[in-house]
Structure formats: C-alpha cells, structure tokens
MDAnalysis code that builds the backbone (N, CA, C; Angstrom):
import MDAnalysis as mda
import numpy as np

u = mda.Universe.empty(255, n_residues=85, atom_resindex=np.repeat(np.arange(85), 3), trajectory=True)
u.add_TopologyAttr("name", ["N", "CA", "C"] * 85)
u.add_TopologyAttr("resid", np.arange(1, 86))
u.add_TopologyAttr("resname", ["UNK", "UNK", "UNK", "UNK", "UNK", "UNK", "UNK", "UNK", "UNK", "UNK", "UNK", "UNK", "UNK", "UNK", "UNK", "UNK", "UNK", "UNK", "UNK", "UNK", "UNK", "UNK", "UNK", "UNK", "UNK", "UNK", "UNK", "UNK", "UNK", "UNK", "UNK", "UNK", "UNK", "UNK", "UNK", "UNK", "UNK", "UNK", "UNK", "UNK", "UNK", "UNK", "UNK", "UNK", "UNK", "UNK", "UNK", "UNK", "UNK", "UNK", "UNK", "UNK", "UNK", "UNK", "UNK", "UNK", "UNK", "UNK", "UNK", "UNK", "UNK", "UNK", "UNK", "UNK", "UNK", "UNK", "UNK", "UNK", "UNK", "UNK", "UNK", "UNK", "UNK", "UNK", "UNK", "UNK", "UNK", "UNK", "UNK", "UNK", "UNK", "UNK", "UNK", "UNK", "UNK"])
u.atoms.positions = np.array([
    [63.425, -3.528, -28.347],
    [62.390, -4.521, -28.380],
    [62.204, -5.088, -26.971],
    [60.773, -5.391, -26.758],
    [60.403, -6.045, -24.745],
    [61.438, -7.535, -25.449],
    [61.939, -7.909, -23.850],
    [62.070, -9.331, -23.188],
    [61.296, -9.834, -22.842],
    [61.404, -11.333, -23.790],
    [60.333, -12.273, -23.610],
    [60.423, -12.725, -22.202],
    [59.796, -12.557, -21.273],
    [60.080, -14.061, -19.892],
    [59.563, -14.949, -19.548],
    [61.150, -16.091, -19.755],
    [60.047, -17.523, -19.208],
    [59.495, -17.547, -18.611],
    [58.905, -18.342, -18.735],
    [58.043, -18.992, -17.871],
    [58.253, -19.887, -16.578],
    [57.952, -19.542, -15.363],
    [58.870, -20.308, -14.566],
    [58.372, -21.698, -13.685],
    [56.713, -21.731, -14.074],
    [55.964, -22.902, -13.855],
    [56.364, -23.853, -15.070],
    [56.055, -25.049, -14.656],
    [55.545, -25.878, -15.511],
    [54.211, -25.972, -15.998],
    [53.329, -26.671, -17.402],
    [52.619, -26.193, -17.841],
    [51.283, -27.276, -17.059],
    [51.784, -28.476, -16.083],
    [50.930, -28.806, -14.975],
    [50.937, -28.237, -14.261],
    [51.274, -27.037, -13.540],
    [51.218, -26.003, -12.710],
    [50.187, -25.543, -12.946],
    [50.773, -24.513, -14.657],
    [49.586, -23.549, -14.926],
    [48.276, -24.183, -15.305],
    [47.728, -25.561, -15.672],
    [46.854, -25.973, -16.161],
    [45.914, -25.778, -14.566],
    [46.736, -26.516, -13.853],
    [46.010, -26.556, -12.381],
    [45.562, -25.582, -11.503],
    [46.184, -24.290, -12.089],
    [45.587, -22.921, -11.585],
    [45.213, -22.808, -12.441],
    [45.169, -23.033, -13.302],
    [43.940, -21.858, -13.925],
    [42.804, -23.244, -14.127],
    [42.372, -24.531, -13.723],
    [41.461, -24.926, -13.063],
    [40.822, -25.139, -12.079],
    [41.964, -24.100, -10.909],
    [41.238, -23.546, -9.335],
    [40.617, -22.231, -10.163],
    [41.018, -21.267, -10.494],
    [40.625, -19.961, -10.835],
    [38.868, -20.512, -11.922],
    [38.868, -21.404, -12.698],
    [37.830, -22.012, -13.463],
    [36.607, -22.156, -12.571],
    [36.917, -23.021, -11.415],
    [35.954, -23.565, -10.286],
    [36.221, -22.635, -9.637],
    [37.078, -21.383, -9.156],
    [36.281, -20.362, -8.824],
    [35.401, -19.436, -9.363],
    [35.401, -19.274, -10.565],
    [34.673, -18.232, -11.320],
    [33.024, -19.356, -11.310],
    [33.275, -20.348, -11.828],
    [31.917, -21.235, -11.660],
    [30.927, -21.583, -10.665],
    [31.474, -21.117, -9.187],
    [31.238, -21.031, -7.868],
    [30.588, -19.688, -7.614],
    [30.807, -18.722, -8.229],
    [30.662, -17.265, -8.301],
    [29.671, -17.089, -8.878],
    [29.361, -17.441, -10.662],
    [28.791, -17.696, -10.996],
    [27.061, -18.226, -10.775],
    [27.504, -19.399, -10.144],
    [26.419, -20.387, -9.386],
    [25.733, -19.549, -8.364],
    [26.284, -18.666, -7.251],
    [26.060, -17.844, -6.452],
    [24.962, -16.496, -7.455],
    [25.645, -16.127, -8.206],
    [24.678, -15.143, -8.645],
    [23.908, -15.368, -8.996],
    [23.488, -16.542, -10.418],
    [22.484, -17.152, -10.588],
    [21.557, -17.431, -9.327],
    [22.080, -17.736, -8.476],
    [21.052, -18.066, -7.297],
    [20.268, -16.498, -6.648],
    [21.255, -15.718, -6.949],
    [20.712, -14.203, -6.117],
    [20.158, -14.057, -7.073],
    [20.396, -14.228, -8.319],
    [19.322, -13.573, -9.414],
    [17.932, -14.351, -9.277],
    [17.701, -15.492, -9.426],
    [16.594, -16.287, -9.024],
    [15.855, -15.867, -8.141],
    [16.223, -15.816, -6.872],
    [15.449, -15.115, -5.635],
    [14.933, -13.913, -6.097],
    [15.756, -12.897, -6.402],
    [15.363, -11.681, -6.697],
    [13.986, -11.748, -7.357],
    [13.759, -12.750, -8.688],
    [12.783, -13.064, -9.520],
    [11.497, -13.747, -8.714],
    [12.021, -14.633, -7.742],
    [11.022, -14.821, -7.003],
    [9.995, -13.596, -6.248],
    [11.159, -12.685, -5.522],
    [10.744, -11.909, -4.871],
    [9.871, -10.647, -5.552],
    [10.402, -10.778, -6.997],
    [9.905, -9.934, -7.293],
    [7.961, -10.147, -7.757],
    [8.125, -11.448, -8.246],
    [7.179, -12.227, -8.575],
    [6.229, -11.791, -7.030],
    [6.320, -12.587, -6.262],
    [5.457, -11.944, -4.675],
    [5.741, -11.067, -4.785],
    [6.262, -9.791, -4.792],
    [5.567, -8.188, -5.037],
    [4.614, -7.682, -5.981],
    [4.806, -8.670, -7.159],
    [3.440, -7.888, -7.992],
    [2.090, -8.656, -7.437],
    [2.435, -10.021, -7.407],
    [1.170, -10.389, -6.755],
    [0.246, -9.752, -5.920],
    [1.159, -9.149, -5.031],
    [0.803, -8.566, -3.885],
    [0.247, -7.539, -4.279],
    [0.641, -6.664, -5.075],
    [0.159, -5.671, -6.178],
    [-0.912, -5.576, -6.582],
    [-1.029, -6.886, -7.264],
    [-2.295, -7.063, -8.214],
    [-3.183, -7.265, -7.531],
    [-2.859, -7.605, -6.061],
    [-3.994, -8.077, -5.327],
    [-4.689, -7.107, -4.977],
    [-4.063, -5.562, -4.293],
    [-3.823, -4.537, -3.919],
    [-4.622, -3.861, -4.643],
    [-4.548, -3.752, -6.182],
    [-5.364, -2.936, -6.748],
    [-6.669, -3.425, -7.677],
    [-6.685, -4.764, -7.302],
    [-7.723, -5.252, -7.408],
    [-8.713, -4.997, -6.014],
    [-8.370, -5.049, -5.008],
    [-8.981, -4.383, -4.200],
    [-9.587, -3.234, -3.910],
    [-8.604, -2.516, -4.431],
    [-8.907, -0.848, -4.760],
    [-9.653, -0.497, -5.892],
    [-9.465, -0.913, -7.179],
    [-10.984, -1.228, -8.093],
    [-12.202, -1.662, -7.590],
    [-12.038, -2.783, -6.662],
    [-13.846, -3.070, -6.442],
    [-13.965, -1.944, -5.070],
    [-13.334, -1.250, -4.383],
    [-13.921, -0.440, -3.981],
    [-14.256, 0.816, -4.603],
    [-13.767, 1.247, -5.272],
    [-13.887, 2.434, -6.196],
    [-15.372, 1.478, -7.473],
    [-15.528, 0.842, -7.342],
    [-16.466, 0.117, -8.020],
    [-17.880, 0.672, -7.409],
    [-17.453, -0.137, -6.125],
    [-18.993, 0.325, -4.744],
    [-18.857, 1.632, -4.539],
    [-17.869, 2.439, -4.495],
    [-17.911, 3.887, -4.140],
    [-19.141, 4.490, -5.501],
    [-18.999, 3.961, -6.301],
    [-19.259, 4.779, -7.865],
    [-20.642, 4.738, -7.561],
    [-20.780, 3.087, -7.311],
    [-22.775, 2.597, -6.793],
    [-22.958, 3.481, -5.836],
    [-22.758, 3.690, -4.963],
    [-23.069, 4.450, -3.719],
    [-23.700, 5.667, -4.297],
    [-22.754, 6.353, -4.516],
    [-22.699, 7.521, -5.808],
    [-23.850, 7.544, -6.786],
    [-23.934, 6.722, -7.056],
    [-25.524, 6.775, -7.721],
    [-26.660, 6.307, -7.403],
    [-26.618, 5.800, -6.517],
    [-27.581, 5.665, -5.557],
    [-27.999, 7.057, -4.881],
    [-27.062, 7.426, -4.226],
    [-26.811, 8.969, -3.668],
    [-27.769, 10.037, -4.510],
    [-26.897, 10.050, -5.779],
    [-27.451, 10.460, -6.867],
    [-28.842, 10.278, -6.918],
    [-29.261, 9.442, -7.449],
    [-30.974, 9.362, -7.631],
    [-31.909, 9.165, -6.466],
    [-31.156, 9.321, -5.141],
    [-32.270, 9.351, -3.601],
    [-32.040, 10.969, -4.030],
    [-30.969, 11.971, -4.440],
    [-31.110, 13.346, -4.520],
    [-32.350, 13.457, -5.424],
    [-32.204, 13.279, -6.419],
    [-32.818, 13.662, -7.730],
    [-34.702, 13.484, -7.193],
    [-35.061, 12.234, -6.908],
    [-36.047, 11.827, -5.809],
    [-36.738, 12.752, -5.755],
    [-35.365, 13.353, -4.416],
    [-36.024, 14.354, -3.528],
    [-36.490, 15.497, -3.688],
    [-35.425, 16.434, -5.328],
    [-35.566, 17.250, -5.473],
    [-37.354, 16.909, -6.053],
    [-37.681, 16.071, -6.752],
    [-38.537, 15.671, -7.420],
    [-39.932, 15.946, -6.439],
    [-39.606, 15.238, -5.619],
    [-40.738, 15.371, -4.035],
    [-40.318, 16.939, -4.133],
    [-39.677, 17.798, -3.941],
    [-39.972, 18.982, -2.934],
    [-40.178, 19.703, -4.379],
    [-40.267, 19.501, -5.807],
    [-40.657, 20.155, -6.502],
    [-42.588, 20.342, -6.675],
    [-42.822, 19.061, -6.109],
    [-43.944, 18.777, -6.156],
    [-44.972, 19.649, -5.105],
    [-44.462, 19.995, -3.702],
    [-44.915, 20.434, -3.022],
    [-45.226, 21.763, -2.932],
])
C-alpha cells in the first residue's frame, strides 16, 4: 500500500499559496480577456473596412454595367444607321 506524507506546511502556508497562485491565474486571465477584446476590436475594423471595400466595388461594377449599356445601344444605333444606308 503508498505512504501517506505529511504535510510539512502549515495550513496558513498552504491557504496563502494557493491565494498567490489564485491572483496569479486571475492576472492571466484578465490579460487574455484583454487580448481577446482587442482582437474583437480589430477584427470589427477589418470588416468594416471590408464592407466598405466592396461596397465600393459594387457601385463600380454598377457604372461599369451602365456604361455597358449605354455602349450597347450607341452599337445597336449604329448598326441601325448603317442598316439604313
């Protein structure tokens, strides 16, 4: 059978480490929460930036399309004129 072994602190010892080890893990803690936050921020300004991005790129592909049909019916026009002639 294992040997039990005392214990060789007292149990104000161990209370008091393991309430440094407490306020360290809570310190750690606090720290990540904070990197996690940022991250969320940051990530937040990247889609923005995003959305902005391809909202941009829609209204040009918007005017490209007009162009395009504009294009389109100055052709059609023309063929129209040189059918005539």
């Amino acid at each position: 059978m294992a040997e039990i072994l005392p214990l060789t602190r007292d149990p104000q010892d161990r209370l008091q480490a393991a309430l440094r080890l407490l306020t360290i893990a809570q310190d750690e803690q606090r720290e990540a929460v904070a990197a996690f936050r940022e991250s969320l921020y940051e990530l937040r300004d990247s889609t923005s930036r995003l959305q902005a991005s391809v909202h941009g790129w829609q209204r040009q592909v918007f005017a490209t399309g007009r162009e395009v049909d504009a294009a389109r019916e100055a052709v059609r026009k023309l063929q129209e004129t040189a059918a005539r002639m």
